[in-house]
Structures are given as C-alpha cells and as structure tokens.
N, C-alpha and C positions, 0 to 999 in steps of 0.2 A: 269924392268918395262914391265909389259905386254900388250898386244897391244890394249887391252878396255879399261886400265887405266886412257888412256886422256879421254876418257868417262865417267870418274866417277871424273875427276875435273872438267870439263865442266858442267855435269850436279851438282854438288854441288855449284857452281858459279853465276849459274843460280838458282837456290834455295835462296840463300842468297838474291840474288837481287827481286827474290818477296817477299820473307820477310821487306829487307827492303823498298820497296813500298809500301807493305803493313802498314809498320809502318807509311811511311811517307800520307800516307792515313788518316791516324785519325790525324794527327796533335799534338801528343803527348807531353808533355816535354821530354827535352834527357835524365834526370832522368829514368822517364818508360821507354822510350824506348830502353836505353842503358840494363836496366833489361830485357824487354821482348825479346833484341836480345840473352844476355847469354841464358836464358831458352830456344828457340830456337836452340842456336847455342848445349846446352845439349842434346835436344831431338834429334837431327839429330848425334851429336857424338854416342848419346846411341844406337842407331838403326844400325848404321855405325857398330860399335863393335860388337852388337851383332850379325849383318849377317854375320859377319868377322868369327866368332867365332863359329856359326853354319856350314859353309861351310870349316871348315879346318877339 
C-alpha cells in the first residue's frame, strides 16, 4: 500500500456519497436509482482503470 492510497479510498467514499445525495435529491424510485448508481459506479470504475493504465 502506498502512502496516497488512503487518499484515493477516502476520496472515492466521498464520491459515492454525493452521488448518492444526489440521487436521493430527486426522490427517485429504487428501481432508477439503483440503475443510475451501476452507471455511475461504471463511469468512475472506467476512469479509475484507465488512469491506472495510463500511468504504469
């Protein structure tokens, strides 16, 4: 583990959680919103990887 690491679960933690405010902002069913958190939680895996994968 390297020593920014915890900084990068911290800051995804924190990610998740305005997302999920944000969901819970429009008042959704859990239906949508359990979709719009995959699609989310996608977009962020995607980017995750790909910076991964640029900096090796």
């Amino acid at each position: 583990m390297s020593e920014f690491e915890w900084m990068h679960i911290i800051w995804a933690f924190g990610v998740l959680l305005l997302v999920g405010g944000a969901l819970a902002a429009y008042q959704l069913s859990w239906k949508k919103s359990i979709l719009y958190a995959f699609i989310w939680g996608s977009i962020f895996t995607a980017v995750t990887l790909f910076i991964n994968a640029v900096n090796v």
